[in-house]
NULUMGU-888545 format. One line per 2 residues: for each residue x, y, z of N, C-alpha, C, CB. Coordinates in steps of 0.001 Angstrom, whole numbers, plus 500000, padded with zeros to 6 digits. Each point is the difference from the previous one (the first is absolute). Glycine has a CB too. Layout:
<sites>
X:Y:Z:X:Y:Z:X:Y:Z:X:Y:Z | ...
</sites>
This chain:
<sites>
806281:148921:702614:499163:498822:500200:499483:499502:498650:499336:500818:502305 | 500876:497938:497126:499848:499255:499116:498614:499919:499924:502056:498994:500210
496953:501195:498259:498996:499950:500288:499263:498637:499280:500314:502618:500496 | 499079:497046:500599:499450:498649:499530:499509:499513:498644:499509:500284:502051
500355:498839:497231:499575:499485:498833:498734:499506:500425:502174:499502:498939 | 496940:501137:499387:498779:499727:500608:499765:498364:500018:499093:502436:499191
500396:497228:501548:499413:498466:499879:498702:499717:499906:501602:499505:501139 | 497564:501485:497834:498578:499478:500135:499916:499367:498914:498943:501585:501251
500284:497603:498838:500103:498717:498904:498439:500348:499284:501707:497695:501627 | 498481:501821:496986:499252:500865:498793:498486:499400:500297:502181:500223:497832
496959:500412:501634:498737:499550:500625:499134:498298:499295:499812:503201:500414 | 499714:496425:499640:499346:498626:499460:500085:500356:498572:498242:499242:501961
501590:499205:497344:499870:500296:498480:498063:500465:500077:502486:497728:498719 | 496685:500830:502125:499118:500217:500137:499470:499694:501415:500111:499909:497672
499068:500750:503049:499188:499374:501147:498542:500854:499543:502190:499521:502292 | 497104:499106:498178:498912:500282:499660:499559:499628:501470:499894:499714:497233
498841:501411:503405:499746:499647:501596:498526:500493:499983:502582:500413:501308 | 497006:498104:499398:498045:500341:500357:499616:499895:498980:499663:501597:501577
500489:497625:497074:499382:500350:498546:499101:499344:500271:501534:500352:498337 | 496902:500034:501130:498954:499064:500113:499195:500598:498667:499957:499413:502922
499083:499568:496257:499248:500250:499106:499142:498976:500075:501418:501239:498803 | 497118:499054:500584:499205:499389:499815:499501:500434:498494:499734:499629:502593
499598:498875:496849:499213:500123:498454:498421:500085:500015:501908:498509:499024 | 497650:502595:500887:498455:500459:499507:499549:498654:499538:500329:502621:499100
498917:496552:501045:499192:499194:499068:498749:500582:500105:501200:497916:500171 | 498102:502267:498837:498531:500419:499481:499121:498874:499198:501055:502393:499762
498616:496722:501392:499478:498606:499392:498689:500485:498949:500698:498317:502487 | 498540:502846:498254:498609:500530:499640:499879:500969:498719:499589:499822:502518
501272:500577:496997:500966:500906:499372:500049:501190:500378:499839:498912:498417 | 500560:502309:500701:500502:501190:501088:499491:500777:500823:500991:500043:498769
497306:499520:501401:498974:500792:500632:499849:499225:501146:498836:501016:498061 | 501645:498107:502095:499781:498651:501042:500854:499517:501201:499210:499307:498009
500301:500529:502722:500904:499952:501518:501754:499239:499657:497128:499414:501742 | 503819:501559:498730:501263:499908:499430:500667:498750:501275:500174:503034:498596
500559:495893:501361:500868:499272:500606:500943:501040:500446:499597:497877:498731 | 501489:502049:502328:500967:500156:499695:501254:499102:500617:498720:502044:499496
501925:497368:499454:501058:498915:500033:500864:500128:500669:499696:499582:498363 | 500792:499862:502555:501475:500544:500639:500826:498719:498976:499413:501094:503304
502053:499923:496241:501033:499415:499446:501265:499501:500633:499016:501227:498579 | 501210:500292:501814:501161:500117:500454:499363:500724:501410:501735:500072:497553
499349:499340:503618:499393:499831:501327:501063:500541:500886:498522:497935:499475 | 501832:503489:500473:501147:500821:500993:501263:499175:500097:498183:501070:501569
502264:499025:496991:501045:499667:499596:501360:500426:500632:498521:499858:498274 | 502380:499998:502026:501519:500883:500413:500848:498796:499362:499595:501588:502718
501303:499214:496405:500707:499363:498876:501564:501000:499990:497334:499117:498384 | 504130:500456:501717:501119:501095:499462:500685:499335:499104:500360:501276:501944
500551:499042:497046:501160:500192:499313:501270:500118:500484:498601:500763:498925 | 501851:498825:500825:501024:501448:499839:500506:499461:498647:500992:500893:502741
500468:500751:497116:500315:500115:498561:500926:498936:499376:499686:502367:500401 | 499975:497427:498564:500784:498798:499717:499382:498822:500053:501629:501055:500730
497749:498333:499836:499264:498906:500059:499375:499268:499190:500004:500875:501366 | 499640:497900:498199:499038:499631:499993:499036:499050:500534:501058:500951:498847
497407:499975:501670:499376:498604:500625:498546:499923:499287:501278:500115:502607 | 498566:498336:497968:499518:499310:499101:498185:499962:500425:502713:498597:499553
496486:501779:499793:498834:499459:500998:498919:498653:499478:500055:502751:500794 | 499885:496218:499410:499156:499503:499518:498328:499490:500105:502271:499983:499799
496826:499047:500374:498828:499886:500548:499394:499254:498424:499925:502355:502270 | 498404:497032:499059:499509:499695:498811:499071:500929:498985:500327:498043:501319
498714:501897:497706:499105:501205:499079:499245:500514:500743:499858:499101:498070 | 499979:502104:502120:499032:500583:500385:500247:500896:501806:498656:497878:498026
502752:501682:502203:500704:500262:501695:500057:501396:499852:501714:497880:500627 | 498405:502962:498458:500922:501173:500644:500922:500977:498477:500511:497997:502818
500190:500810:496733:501099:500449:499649:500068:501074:499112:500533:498045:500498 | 498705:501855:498325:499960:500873:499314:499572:500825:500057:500278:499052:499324
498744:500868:501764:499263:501303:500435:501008:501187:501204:497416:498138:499666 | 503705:501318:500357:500683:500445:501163:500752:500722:498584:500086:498066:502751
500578:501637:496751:500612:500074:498832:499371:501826:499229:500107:496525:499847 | 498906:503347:500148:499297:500679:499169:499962:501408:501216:498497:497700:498216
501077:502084:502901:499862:501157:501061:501614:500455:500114:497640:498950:501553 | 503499:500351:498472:501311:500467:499743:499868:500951:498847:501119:497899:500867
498837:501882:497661:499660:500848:499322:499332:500595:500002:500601:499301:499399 | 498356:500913:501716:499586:501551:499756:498359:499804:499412:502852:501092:499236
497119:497349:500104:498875:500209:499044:498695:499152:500964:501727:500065:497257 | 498180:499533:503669:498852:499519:501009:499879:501065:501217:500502:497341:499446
498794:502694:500968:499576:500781:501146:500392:499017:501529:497801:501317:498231 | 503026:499510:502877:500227:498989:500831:499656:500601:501327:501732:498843:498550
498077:500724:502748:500505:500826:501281:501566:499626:500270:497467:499956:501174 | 502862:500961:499796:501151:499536:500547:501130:501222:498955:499021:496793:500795
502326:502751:499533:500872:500745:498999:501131:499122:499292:499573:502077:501459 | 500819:498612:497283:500689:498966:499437:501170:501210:499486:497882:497725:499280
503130:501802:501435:501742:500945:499740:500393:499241:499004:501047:500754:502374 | 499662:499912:496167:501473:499379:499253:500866:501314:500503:499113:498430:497360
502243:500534:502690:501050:501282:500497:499086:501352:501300:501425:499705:496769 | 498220:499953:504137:499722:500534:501187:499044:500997:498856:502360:499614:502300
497143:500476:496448:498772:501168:499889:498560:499148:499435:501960:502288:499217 | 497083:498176:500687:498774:499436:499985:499765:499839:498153:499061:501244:502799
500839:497932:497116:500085:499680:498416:498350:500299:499290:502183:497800:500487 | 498186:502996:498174:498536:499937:499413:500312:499666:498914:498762:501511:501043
500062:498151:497758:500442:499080:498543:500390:501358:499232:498085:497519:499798 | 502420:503242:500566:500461:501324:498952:501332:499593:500110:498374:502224:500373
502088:496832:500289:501467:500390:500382:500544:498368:499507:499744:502195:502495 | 501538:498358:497373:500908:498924:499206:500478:499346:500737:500545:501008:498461
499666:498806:502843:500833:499169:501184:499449:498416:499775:500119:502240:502056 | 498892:497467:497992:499380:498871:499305:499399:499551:498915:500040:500199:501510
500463:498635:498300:499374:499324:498071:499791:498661:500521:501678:501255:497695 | 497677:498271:501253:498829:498660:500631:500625:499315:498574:497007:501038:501599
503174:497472:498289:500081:499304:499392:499111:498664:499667:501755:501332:500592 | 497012:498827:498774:498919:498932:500190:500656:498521:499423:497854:501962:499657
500738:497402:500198:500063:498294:499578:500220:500034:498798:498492:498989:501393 | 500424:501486:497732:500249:499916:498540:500526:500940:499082:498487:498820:500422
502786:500833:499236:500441:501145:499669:499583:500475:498858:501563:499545:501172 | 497811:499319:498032:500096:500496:498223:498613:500424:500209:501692:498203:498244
497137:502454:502988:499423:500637:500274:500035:501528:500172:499798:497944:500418 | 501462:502240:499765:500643:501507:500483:500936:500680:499019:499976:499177:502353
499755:500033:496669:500474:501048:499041:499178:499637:499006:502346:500420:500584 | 498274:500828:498255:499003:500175:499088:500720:499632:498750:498648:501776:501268
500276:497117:498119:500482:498644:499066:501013:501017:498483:496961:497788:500721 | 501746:503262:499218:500566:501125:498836:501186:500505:499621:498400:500540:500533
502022:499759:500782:501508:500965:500287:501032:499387:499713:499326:501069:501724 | 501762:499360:498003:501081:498892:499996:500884:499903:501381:500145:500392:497360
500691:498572:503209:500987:500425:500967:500099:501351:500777:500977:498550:498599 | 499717:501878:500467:501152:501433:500165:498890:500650:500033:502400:499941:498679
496270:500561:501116:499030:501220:500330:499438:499766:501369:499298:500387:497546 | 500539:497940:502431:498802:499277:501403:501799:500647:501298:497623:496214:498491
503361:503515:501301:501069:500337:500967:499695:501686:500537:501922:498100:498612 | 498330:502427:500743:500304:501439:499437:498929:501097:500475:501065:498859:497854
497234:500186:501945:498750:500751:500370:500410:500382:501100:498260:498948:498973 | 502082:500754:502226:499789:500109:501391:500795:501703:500377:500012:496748:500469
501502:502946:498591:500904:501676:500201:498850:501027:499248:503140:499108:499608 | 496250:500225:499456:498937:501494:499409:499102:500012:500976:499926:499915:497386
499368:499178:502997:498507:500932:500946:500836:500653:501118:497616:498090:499836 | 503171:501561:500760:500506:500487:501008:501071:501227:499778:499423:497692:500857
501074:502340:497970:500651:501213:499164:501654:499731:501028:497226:502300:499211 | 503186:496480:500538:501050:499776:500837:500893:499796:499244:499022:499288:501648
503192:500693:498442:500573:500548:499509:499857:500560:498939:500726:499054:501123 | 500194:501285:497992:500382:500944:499183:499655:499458:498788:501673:500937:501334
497333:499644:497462:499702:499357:498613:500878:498937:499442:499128:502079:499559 | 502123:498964:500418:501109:499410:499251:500894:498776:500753:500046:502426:498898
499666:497585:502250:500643:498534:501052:499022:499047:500069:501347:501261:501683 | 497166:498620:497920:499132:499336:500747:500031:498405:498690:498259:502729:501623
502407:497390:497160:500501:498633:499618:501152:499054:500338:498990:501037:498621 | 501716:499558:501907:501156:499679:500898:499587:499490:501305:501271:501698:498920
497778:498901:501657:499314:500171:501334:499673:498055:499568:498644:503521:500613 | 500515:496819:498513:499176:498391:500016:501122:498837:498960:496817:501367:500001
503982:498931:499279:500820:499191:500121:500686:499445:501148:499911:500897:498242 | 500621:499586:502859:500334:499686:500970:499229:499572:501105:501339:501132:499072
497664:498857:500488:498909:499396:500895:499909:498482:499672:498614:502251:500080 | 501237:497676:498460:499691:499050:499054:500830:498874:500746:499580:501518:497651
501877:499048:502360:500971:499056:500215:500080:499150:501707:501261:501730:497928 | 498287:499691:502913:499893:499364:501459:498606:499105:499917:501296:502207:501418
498061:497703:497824:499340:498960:500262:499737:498616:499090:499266:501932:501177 | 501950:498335:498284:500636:498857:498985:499550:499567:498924:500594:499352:501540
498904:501900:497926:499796:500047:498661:500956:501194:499057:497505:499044:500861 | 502771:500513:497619:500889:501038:499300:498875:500869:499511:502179:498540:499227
498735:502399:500810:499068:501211:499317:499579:499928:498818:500981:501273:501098 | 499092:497820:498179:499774:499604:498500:498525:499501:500003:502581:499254:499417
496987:500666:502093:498511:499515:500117:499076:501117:500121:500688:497961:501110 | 499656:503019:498512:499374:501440:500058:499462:499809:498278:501912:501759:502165
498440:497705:497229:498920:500098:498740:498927:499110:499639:501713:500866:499219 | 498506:497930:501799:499141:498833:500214:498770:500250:500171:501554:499018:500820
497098:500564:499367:499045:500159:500353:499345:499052:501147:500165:501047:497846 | 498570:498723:503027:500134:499321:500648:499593:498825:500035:500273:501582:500568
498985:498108:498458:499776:498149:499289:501674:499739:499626:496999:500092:498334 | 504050:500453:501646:501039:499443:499615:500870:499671:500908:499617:500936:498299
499937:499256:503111:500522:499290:501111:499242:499493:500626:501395:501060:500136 | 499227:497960:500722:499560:498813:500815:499595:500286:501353:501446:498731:498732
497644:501383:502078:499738:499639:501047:501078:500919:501493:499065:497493:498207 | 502232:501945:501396:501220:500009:501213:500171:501408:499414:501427:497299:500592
498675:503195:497808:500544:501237:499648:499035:501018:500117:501502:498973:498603 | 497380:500470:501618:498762:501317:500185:499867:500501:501266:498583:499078:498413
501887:499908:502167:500112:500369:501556:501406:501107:500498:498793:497263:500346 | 502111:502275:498760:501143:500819:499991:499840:501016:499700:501033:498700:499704
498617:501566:499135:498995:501636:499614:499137:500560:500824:499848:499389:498016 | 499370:500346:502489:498968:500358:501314:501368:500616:500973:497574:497621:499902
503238:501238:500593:500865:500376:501327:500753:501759:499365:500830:496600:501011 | 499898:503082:498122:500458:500881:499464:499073:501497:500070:501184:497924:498713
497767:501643:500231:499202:501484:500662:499768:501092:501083:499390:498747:499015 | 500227:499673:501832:500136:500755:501409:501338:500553:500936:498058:498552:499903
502805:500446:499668:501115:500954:500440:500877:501001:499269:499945:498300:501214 | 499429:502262:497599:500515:501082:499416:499842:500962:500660:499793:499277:498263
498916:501153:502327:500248:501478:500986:500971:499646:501351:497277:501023:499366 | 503484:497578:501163:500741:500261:501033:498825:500161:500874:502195:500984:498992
497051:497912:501529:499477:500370:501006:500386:499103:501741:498208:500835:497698 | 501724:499461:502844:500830:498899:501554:499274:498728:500052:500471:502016:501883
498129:497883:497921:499441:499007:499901:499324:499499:499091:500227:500465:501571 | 499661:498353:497953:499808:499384:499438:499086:498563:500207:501844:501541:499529
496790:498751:500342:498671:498728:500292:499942:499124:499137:498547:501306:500860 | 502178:497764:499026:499715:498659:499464:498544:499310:499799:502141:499880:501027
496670:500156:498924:499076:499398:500074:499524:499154:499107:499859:501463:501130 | 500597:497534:499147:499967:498329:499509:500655:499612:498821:497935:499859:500892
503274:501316:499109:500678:500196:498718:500574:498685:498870:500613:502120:501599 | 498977:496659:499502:501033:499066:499395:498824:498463:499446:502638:501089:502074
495841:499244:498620:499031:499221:500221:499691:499528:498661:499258:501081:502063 | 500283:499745:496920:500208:499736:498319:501186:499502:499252:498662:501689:500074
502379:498500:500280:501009:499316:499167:500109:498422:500518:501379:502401:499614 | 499699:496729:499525:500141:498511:500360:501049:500398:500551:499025:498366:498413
501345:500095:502386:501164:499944:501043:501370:500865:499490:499059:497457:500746 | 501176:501896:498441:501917:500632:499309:499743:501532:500241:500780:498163:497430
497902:502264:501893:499963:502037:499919:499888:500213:501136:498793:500801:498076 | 500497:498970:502754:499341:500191:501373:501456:500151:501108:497381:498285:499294
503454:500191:500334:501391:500394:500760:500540:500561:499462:500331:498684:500930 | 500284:502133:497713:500323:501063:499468:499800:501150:500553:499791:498875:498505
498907:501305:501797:499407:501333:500078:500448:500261:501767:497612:499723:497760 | 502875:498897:502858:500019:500279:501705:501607:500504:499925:498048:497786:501338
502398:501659:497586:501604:500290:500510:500198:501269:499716:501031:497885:499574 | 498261:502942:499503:499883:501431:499300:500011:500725:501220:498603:499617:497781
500162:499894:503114:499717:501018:500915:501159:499754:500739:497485:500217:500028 | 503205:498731:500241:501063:500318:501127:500773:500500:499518:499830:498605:501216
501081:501556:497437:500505:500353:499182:499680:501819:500072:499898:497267:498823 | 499241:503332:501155:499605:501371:500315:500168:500347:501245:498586:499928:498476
500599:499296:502822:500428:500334:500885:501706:500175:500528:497601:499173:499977 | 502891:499513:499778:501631:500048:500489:500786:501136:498781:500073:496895:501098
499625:503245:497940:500721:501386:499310:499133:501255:500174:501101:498578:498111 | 497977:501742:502097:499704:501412:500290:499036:500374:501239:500360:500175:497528
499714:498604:502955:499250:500053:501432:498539:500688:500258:502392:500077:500671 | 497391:499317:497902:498103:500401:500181:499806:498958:500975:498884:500776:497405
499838:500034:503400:499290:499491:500962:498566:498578:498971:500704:503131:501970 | 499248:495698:498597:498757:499678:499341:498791:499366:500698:501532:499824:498317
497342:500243:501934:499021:499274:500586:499431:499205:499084:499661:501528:501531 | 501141:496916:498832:499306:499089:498921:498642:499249:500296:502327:499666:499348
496932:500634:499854:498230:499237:500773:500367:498747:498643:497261:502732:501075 | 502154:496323:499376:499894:498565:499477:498952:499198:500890:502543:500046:499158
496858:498936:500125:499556:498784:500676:500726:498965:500235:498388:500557:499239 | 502778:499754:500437:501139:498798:499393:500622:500490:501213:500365:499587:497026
499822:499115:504478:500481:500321:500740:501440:499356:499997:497777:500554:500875 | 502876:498534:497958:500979:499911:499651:501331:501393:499442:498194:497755:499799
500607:502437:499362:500854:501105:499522:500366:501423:501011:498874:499041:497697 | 499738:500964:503122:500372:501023:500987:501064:499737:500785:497954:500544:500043
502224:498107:500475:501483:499671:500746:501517:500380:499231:498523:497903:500988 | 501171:501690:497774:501225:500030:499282:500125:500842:499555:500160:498453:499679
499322:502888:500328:500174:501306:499750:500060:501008:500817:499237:499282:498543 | 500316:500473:502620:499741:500835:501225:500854:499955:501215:497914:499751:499232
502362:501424:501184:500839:499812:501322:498927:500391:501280:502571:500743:498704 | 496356:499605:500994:499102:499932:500843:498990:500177:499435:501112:500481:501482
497531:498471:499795:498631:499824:498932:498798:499962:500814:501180:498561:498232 | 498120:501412:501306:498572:499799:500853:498776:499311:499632:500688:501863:500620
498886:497538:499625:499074:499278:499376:498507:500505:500337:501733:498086:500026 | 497291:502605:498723:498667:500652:500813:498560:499086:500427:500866:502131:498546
498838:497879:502373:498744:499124:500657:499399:501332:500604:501031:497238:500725 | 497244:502616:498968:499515:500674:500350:500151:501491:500217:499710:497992:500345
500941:502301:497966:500039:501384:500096:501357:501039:500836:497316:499130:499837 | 503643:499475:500956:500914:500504:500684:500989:499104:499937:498657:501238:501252
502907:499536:498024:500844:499670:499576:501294:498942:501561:499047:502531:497625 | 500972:496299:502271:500707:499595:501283:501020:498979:499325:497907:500303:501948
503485:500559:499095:501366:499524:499506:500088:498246:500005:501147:502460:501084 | 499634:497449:497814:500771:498233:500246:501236:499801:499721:498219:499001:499387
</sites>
């Protein structure tokens, strides 16, 4: 008797289920009767692998704060799965990509060290591979490795952002948080920076959750999206 092939199909990139948070306000200051804000309002959100979806809304809905309890770094109820396990900020499965990039790195360093930092804290491949490692990084995100001696007043806007992306996907992680990655640059970088991400996704099938206010760009980048009102993310 022939034995069946398994057919269980691999678990979510992400579902996030029942997430709810609220923000402390301390109008009185810290001795003084505490608010507490509801943000995010029993959220249920999935992935799957490969994807990317898009979320958008107006300031102050949700997004980034949803963003941040994915990583591990806000306090939430509810539970939040990458790859069917419970994610904490010790772990490499997720990297966040902010607005300003020439914020997120450090003006001092050159290129090739700001690339490179991420394999040392994390003590990831091998000494002797880890310039190779970020040359080839350099290149998937369409820059030459010759920009490893550059510094970061010596690029523009679209290339600082490229450096940022790069960082984060040097440890290989499944997901990848866009958060408002494209909001600071002008139009030409901004669509640069959208075709990158599809460009990553369709060759190595990172997963991405793109947050924007830009509900243009969320269409034209997204194969599925949601738009957040009141703290709760609803499909369009």
């Amino acid at each position: 008797m022939e034995k069946k092939a398994d057919t269980m199909e691999p678990p979510l990139l992400l579902s996030v289920r029942d997430v709810s948070n609220v923000y402390v306000d301390r109008r009185m200051g810290p001795f003084g009767k505490k608010d507490l804000i509801p943000v995010l309002n029993h959220i249920n959100m999935e992935m799957k692998n490969g994807g990317i979806f898009g979320l958008t809304g107006k300031s102050g809905c949700g997004k980034s704060t949803l963003a941040r309890c994915i990583l591990g770094l806000a306090d939430y109820e509810g539970e939040i799965l990458v790859c069917g396990q419970k994610h904490n900020n010790n772990s490499n499965q997720v990297q966040i990509v902010f607005q300003d990039p020439g914020a997120s790195l450090n003006p001092v360093k050159k290129i090739g060290w700001l690339m490179e930092e991420p394999l040392h804290i994390h003590n990831a491949g091998k000494p002797e591979d880890r310039g190779r490692i970020v040359d080839e990084m350099l290149l998937q995100v369409g820059l030459d490795p010759s920009y490893k001696t550059r510094r970061v007043h010596e690029l523009s806007g679209g290339q600082k952002q490229r450096v940022c992306i790069g960082r984060a996907l040097i440890l290989k992680p499944n997901l990848l948080i866009a958060d408002e990655a494209i909001s600071s640059l002008d139009v030409s970088a901004g669509a640069q920076i959208l075709n990158l991400f599809t460009e990553l996704n369709q060759n190595t099938g990172l997963g991405i959750l793109f947050i924007s206010h830009n509900k243009d760009a969320v269409e034209y980048l997204c194969g599925d999206a949601a738009v957040m009102i009141k703290g709760k993310p609803l499909t369009f």
